[in-house]
BAVEX-244193 format. One record per residue (C-alpha): x, y, z; residue number from 0. Coordinates in nm, 4 decimals, m for minus. Layout:
BEGIN
PT      east     north        up  num
PT         X         Y         Z  NUM
...
//
This chain:
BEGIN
PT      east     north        up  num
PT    4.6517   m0.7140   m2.2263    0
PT    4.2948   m0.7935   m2.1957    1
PT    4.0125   m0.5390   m2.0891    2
PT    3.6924   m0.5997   m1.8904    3
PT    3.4315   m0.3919   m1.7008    4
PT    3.3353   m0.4231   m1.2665    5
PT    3.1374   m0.3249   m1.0375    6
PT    3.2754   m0.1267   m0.7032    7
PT    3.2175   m0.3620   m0.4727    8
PT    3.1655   m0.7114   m0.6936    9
PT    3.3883   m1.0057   m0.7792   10
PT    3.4921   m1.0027   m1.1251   11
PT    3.6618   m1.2945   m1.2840   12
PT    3.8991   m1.3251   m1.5645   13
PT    4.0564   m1.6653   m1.7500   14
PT    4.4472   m1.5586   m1.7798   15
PT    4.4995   m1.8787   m1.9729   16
PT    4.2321   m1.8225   m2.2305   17
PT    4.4603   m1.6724   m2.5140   18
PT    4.8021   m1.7217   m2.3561   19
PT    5.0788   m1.9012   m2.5636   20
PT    5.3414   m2.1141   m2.3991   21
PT    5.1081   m2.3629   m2.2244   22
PT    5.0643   m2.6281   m2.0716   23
PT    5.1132   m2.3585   m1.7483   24
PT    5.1695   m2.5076   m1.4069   25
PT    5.1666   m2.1775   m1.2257   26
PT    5.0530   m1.8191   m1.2255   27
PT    5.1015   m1.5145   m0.9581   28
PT    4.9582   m1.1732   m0.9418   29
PT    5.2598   m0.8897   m0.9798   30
PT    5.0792   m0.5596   m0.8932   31
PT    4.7314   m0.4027   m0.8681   32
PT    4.7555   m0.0574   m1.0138   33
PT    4.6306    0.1964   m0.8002   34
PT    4.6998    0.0152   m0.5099   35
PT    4.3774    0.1238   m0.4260   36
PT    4.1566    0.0208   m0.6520   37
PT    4.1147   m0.3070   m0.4943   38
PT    4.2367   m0.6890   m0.4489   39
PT    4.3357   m0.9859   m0.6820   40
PT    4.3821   m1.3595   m0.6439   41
PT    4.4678   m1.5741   m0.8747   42
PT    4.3043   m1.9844   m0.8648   43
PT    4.4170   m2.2863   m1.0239   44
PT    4.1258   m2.4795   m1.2465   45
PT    4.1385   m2.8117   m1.3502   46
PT    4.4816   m3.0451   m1.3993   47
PT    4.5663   m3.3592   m1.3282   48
PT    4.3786   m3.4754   m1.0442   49
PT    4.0994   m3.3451   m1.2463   50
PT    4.1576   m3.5845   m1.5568   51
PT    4.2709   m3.8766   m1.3206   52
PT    3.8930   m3.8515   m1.1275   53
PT    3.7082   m3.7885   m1.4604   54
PT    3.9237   m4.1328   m1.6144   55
PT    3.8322   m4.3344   m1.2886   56
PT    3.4432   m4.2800   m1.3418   57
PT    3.4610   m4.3564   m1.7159   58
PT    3.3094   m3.9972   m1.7735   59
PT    3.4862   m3.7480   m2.0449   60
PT    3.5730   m3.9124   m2.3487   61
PT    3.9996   m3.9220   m2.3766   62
PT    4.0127   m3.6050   m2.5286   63
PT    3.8560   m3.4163   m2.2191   64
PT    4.0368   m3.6063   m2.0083   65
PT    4.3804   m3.4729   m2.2172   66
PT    4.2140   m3.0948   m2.2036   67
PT    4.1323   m3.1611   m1.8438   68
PT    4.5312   m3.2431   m1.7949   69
PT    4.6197   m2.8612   m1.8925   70
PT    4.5056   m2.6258   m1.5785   71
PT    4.3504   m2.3145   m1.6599   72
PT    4.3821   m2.0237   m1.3987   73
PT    4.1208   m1.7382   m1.3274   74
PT    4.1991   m1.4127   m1.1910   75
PT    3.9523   m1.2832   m0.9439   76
PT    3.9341   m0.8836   m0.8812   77
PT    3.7335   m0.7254   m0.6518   78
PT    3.7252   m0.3564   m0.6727   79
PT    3.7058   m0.1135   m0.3683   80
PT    3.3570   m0.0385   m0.2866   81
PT    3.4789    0.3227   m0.3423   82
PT    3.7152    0.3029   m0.6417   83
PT    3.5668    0.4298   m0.9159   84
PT    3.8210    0.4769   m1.2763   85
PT    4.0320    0.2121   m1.4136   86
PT    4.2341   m0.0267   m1.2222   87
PT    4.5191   m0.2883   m1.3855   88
PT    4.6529   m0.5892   m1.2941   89
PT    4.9617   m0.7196   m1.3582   90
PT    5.0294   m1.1185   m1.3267   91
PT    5.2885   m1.3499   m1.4773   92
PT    5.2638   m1.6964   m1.5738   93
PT    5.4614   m2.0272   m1.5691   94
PT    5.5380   m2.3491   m1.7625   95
PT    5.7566   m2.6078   m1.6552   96
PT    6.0572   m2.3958   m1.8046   97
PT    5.9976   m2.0227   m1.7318   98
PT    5.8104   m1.7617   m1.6144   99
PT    5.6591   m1.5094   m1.8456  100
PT    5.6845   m1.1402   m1.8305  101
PT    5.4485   m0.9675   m1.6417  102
PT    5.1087   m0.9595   m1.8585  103
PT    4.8294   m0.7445   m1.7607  104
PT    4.4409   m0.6852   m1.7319  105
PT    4.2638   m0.3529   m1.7524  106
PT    3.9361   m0.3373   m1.5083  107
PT    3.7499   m0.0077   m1.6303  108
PT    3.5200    0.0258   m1.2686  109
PT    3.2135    0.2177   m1.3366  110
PT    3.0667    0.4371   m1.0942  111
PT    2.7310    0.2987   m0.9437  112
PT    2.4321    0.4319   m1.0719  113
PT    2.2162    0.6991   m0.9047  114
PT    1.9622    0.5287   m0.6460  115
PT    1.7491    0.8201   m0.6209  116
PT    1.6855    0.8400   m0.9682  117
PT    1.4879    0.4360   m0.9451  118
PT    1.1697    0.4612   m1.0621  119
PT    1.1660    0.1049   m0.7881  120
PT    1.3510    0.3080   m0.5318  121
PT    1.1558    0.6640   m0.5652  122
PT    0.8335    0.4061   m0.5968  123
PT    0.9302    0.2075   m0.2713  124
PT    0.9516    0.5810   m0.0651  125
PT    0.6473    0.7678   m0.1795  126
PT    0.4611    0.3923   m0.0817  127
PT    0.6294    0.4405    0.2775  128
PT    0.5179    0.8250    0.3050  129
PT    0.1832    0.7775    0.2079  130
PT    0.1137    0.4694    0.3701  131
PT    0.2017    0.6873    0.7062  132
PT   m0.0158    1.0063    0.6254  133
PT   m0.2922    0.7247    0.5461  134
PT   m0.2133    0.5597    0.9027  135
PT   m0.2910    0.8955    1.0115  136
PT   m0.6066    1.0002    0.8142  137
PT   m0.7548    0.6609    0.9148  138
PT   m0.7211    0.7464    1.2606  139
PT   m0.8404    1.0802    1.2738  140
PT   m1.1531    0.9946    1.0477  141
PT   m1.2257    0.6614    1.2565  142
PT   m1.2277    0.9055    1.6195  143
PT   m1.3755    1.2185    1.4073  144
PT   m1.6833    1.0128    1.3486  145
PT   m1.7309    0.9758    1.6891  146
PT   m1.6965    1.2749    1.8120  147
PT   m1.9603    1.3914    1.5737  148
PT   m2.2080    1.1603    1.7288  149
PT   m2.1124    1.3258    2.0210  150
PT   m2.2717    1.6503    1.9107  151
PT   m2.5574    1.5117    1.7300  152
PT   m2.8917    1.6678    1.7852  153
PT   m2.7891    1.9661    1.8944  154
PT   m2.5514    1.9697    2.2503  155
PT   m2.6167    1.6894    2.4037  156
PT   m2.3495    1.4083    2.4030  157
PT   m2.5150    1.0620    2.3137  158
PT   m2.7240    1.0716    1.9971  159
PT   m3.0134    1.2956    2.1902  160
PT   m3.2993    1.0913    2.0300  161
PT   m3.5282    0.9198    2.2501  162
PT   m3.7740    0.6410    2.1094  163
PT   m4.1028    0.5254    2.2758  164
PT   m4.1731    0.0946    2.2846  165
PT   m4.3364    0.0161    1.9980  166
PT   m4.6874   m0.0816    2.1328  167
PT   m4.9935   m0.2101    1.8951  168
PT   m5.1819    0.0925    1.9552  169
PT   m4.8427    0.2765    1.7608  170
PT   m4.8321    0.0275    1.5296  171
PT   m5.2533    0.0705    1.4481  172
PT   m5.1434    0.4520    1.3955  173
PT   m4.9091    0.3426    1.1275  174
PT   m5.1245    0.1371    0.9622  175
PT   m4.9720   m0.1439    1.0856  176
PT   m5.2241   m0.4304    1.1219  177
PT   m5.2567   m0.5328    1.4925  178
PT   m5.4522   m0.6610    1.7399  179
PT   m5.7268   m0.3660    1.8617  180
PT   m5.5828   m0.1589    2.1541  181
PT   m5.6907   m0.2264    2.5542  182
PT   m5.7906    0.0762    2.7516  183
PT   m5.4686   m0.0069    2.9867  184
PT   m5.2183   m0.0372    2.6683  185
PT   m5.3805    0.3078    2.5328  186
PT   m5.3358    0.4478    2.8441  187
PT   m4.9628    0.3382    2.9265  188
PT   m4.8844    0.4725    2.5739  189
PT   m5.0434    0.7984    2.6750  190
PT   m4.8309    0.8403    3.0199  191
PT   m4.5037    0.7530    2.8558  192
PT   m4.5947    1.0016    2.5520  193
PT   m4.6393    1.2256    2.8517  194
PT   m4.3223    1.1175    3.0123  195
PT   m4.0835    1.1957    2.7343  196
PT   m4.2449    1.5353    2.6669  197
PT   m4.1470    1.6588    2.9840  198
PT   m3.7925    1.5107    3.0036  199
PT   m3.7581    1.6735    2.6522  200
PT   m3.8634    2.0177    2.7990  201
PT   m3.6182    2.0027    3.1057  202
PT   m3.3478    1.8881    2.8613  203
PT   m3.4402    2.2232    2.7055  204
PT   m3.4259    2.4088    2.9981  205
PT   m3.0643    2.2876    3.0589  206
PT   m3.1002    2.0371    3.3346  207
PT   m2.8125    1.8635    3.4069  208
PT   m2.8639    1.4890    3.3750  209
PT   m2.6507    1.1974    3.5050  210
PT   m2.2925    1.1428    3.2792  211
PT   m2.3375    0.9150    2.9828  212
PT   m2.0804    0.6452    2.9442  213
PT   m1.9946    0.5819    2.5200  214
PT   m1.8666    0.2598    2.4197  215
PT   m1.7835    0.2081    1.9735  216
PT   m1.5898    0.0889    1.7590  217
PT   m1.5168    0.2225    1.4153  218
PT   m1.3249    0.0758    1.1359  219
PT   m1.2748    0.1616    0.7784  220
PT   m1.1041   m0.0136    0.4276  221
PT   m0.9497    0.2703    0.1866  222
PT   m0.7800    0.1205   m0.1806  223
PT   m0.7023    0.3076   m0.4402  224
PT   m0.3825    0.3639   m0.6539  225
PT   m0.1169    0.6475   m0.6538  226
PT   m0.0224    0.7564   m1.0444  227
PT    0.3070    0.6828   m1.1832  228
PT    0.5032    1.0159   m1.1088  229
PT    0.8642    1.1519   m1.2757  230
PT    1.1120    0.8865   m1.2389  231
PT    0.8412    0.7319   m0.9733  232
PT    0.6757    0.3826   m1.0341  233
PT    0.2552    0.3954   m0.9593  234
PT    0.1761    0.2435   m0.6125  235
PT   m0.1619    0.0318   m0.5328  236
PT   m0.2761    0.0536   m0.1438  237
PT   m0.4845   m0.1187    0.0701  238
PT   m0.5259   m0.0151    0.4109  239
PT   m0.7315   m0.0937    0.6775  240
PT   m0.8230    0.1110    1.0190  241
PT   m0.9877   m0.0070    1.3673  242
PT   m1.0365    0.2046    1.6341  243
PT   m1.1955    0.1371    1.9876  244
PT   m1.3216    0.3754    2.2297  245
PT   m1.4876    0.5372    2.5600  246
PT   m1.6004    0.8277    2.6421  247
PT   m1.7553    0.9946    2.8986  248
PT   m1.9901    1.3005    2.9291  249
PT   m1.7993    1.5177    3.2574  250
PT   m2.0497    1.8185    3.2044  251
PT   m2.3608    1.9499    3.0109  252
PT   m2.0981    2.1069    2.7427  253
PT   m1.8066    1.8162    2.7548  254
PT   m1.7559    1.4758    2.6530  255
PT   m1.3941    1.3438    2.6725  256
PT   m1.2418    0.9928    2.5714  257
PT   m0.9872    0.7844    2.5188  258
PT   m0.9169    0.5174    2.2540  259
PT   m0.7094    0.3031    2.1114  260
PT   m0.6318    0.2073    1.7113  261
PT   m0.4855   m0.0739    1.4996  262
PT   m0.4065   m0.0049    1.1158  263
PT   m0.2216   m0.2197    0.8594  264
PT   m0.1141   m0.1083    0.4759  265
PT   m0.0550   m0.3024    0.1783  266
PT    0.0990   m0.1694   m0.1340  267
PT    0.2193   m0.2757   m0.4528  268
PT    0.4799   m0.0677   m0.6211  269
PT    0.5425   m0.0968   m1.0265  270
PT    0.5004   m0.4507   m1.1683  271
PT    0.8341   m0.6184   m1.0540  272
PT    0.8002   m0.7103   m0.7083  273
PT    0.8673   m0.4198   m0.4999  274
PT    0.6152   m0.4105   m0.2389  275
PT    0.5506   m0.2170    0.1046  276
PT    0.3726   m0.3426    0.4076  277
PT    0.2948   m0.1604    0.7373  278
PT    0.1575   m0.1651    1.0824  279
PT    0.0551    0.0871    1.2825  280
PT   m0.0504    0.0849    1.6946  281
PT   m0.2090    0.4045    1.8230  282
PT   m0.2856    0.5618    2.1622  283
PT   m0.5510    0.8782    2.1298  284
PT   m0.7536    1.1212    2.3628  285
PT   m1.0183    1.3035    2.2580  286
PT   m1.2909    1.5985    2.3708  287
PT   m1.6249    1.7415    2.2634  288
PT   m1.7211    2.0946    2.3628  289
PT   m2.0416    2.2209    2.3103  290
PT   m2.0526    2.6326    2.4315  291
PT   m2.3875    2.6455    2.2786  292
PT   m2.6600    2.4565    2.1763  293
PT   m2.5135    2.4610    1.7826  294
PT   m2.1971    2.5270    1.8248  295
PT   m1.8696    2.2511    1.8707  296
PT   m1.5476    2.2401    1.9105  297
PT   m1.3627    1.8701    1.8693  298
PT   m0.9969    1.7860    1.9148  299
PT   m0.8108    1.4937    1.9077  300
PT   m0.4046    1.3905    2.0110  301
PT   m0.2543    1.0734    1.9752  302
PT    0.0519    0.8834    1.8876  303
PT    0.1072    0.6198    1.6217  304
PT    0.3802    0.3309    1.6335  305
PT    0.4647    0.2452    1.3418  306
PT    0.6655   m0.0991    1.1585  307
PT    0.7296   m0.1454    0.7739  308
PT    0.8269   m0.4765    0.6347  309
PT    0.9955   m0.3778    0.2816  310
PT    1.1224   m0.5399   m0.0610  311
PT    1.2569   m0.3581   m0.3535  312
PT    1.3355   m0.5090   m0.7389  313
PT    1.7079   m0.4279   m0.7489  314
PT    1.7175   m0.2654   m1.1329  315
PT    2.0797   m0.3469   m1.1994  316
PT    2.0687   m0.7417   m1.1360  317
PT    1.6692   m0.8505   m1.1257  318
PT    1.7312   m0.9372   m0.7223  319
PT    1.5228   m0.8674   m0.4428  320
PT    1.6660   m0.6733   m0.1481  321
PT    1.4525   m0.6612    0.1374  322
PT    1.4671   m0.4129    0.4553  323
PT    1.2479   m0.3654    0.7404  324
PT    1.2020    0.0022    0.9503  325
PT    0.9982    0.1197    1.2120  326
PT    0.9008    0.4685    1.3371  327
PT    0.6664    0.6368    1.5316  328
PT    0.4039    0.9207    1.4518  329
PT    0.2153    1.2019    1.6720  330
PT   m0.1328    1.2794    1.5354  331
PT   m0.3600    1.5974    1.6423  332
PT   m0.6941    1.6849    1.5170  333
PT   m0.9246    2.0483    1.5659  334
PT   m1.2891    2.1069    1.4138  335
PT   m1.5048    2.3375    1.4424  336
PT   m1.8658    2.4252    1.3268  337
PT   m2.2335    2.4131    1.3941  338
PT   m2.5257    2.1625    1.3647  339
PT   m2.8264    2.3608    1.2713  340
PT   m3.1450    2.2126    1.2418  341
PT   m3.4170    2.2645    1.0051  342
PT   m3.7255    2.0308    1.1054  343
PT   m3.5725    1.6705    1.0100  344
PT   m3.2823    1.8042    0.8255  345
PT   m2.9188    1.9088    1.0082  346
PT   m2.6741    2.1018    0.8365  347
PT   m2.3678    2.1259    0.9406  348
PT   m2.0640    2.3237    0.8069  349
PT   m1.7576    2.2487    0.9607  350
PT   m1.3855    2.3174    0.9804  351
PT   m1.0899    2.1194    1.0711  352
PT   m0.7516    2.0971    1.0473  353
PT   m0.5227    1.7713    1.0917  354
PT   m0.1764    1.7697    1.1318  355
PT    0.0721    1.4717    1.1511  356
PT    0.4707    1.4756    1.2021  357
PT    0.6426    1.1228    1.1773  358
PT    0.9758    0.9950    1.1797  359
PT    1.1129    0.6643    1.0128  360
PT    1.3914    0.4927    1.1625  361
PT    1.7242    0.4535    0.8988  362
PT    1.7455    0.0823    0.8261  363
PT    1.9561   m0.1373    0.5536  364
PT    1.8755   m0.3361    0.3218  365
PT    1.9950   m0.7403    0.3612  366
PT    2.2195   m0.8946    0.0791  367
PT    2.2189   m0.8298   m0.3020  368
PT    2.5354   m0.6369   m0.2389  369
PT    2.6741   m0.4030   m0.3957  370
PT    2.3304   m0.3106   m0.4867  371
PT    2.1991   m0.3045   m0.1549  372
PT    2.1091    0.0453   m0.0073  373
PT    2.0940    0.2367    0.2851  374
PT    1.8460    0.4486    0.4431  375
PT    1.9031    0.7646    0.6756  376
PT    1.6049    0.9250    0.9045  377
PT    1.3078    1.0163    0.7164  378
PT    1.0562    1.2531    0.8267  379
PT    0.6722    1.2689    0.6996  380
PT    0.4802    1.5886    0.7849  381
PT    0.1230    1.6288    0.6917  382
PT   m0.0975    1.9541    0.7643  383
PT   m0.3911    1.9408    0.5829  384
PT   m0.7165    2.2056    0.6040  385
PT   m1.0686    2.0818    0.5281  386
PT   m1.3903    2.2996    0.4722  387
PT   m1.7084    2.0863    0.4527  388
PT   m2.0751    2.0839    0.4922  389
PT   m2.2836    1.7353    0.6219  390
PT   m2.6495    1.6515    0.5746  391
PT   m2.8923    1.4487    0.7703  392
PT   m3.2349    1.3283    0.7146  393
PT   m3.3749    1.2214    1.0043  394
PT   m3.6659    0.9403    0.9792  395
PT   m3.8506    0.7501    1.2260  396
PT   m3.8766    0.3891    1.1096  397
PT   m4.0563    0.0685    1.3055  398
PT   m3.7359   m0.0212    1.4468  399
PT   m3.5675    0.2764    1.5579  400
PT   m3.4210    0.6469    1.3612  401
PT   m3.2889    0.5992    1.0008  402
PT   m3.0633    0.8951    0.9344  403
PT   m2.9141    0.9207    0.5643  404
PT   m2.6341    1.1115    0.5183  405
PT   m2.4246    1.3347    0.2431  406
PT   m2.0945    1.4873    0.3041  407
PT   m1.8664    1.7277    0.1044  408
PT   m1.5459    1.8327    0.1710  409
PT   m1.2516    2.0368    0.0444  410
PT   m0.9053    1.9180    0.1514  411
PT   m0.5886    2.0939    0.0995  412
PT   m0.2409    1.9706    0.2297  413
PT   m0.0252    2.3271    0.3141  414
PT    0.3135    2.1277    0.4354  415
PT    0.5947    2.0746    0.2016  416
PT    0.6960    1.7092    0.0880  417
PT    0.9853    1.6105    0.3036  418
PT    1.3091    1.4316    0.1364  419
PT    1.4542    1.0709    0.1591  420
PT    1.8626    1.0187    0.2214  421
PT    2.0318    0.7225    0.0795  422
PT    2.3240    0.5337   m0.0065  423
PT    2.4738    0.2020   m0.1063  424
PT    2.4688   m0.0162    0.2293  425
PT    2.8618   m0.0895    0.1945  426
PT    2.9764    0.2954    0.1681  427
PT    2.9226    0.4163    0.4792  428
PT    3.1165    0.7169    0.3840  429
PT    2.8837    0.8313    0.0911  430
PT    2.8387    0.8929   m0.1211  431
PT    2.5090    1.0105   m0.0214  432
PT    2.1657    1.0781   m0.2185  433
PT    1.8763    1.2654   m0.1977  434
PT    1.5585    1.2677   m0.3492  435
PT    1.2033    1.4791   m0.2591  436
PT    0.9315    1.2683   m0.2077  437
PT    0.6741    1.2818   m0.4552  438
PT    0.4332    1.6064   m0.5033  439
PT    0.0952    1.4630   m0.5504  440
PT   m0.1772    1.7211   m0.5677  441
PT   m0.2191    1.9096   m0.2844  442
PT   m0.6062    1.9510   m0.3331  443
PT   m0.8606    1.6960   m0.3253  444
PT   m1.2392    1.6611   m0.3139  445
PT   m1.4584    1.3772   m0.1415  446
PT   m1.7948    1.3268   m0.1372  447
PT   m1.9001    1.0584    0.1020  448
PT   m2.2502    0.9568    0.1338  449
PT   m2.4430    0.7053    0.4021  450
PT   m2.6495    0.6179    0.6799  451
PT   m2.6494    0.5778    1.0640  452
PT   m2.9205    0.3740    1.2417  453
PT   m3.0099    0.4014    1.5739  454
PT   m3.2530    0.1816    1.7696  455
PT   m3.4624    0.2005    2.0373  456
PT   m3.1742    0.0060    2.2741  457
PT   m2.9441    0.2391    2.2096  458
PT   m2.7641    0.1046    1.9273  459
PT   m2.6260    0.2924    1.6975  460
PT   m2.4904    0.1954    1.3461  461
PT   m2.2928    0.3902    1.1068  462
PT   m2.2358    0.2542    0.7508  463
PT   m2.0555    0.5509    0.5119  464
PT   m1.8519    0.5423    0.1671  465
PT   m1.6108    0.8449    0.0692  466
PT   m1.4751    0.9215   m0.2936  467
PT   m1.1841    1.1172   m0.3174  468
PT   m1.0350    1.2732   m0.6774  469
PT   m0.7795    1.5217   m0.7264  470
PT   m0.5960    1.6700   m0.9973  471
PT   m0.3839    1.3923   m1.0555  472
PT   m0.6087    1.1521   m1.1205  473
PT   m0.5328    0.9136   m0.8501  474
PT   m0.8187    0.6547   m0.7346  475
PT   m0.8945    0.6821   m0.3563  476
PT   m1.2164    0.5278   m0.2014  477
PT   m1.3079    0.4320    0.1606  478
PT   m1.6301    0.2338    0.3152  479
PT   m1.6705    0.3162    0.6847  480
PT   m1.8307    0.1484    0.9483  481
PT   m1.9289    0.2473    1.3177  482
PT   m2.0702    0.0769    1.5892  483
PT   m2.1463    0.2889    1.9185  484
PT   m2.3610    0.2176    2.2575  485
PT   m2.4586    0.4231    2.5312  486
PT   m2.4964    0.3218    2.9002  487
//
């Protein structure tokens, strides 16, 4: 008898002829597959005479192929039950021109598959989908949270509360600015609108209620960093990019509400071999900014994310690519609180917030490289994470509008578990089934971000901002932020 190893699920050949006596053999026929089972065999005739004839007619083997290629050779394919697992025989005879043998036989020792959730490329592949959707999230709530805080800036009023005078030459003669020498007319105009804007500024003190102020921005950021290799886990690198549009509206003294709309996509690299993870992500969000007093704020954001993952994996046991794609869908919420207190040009403002965000990825398969190719059940990603930070502001009056430099710290800690990822091979669809946690990256992180907001004298605003995150695992996260906002 002869021996070889297989795969549940994969063709295995054998050449019945190799070491048989008795030849030349004309026939051969399977007998039996022991269990019954374990799987299915066929047996195919190689070679012969048609073979020698063709290779004679176009002068190619030399005469002593051609004689070889006269004696047929027959290979015994077995393919093993997807779910056999154990050893499996079969029995076959085989026939010369004379007689038939007595049943020979070949012993298939069937291996049980390996463990998928044990794949450093397979654990790699899912802690790349799961934190590619908490980033989807973050990016969102960051992008709209910067707006709502220049909602609330300078106190309670909802556009940036900062009113700027035309630059005349007599202002520009005060700075030291050379300039042509000042008419009586231009000192005077100067003088009423100085005038003008004092009183405005009073009755805004006194609480009079102006007309609403329409908001139109747009925010986007670009975080990269990389994810450390965790147990059994390959490392991931990201790249993922957020854009956010938006318009609000200020309905009272003490509220400014708005809707918006966001676009994100997410690149990242997993290991060295291939595997890789790209997403997409479409969201819908409303948001409001309530002011009860003339520090005091309360922001909130709700929204909903659709989500789409294109997917490719570096199959361990044959060097293949399988590739997959899954979609899912993600509700985002968002509540701050704090106060802006001002001290002459400087705002402080300590603040509160907590974000939360439940998603759910659709179970998909993966295409081909069977029986290597897996399967993917339901997977849920739920992120609740508290922050406690403090901003600064500088305000400055430059020749073309308000400079405002900025410094932010901020404590995050995530308090919800790390959800788990079901799998199995694609072509058992009775199990067996796997299970593996996602990965437990550190739960508490520092950033420090630090940048700059200009506002001109049109009513421009722009925001320009870079965050550094670290944690205790070492992981490289970074972010540049930009915002561009007008008021009508």
């Amino acid at each position: 008898s002869v021996t070889a190893e297989a795969v549940p699920g994969e063709a295995q050949q054998v050449d019945i002829t190799r070491n048989a006596t008795g030849g030349p053999f004309v026939a051969a026929a399977v007998v039996a597959v022991l269990p019954a089972s374990a799987g299915t065999a066929t047996i195919t005739r190689v070679g012969g005479t048609a073979t020698a004839a063709a290779a004679r007619a176009t002068g190619g083997p030399s005469p002593a192929a051609a004689a070889m290629a006269e004696t047929p050779s027959f290979m015994l394919t077995f393919t093993p039950n997807p779910a056999f697992v154990g050893q499996a025989t079969v029995q076959f005879t085989l026939s010369n021109a004379f007689a038939t043998s007595v049943p020979a036989s070949v012993v298939f020792n069937i291996a049980p598959r390996r463990d998928p959730s044990q794949d450093a490329e397979v654990r790699g592949l899912i802690d790349a989908q799961s934190e590619s959707t908490r980033r989807f999230a973050r990016a969102q709530i960051d992008n709209f949270q910067r707006r709502l805080e220049a909602t609330h800036r300078g106190g309670g009023s909802f556009t940036n509360a900062v009113s700027f005078q035309p630059t005349s030459h007599c202002r520009q003669a005060e700075r030291g600015i050379a300039a042509q020498p000042c008419s009586p007319d231009t000192q005077d105009a100067d003088n009423d609108f100085r005038d003008a804007s004092a009183a405005a500024a009073a009755g805004s003190s006194e609480g009079v209620q102006g007309q609403g102020d329409l908001g139109l921005w747009i925010g986007g950021a670009i975080r990269s960093g990389s994810l450390n290799r965790q147990t059994n886990s390959n490392g991931v690198d990201f790249q993922t990019d957020g854009l956010s549009v938006g318009a609000d509206y200020r309905v009272a003294q003490s509220l400014a509400i708005g809707a918006g709309l966001g676009w994100g996509r997410d690149d990242s690299d997993v290991g060295t071999r291939g595997s890789r993870s790209k997403g997409t992500a479409y969201t819908m969000a409303l948001y409001a900014s309530f002011h009860p007093g003339k520090a005091f704020f309360f922001d909130t954001l709700v929204g909903y994310q659709m989500l789409s993952y294109d997917l490719r994996r570096f199959v361990t046991d044959d060097s293949s690519l399988a590739e997959g794609n899954r979609d899912g869908k993600q509700w985002i919420a968002s509540l701050s609180t704090g106060a802006d207190l001002q001290r002459g040009d400087v705002q402080i403002t300590p603040y509160a917030r907590v974000d939360v965000a439940r998603a759910t990825l659709d179970g998909y398969a993966e295409d081909g490289v069977a029986p290597f190719a897996l399967r993917y059940a339901d997977m849920d990603v739920a992120t609740t994470t508290g922050n406690l930070g403090l901003r600064l502001e500088w305000r400055r009056e430059v020749r073309w509008g308000r400079l405002t430099p900025q410094l932010r710290v901020e404590y995050q800690r995530d308090f919800q578990g790390r959800g788990d990822a079901t799998l199995s091979y694609a072509d058992l669809s009775g199990g067996p089934f796997y299970r593996t946690a996602q990965s437990a990256f550190d739960r508490n992180r520092l950033m420090v971000g630090i940048g700059a907001a200009l506002l001109t004298e049109q009513g421009l605003s722009t925001r320009l901002e870079y965050r550094g995150i670290t944690d205790g695992d070492s992981n490289n996260d970074q972010t540049w932020m930009i915002n561009l906002e007008k008021k009508y």
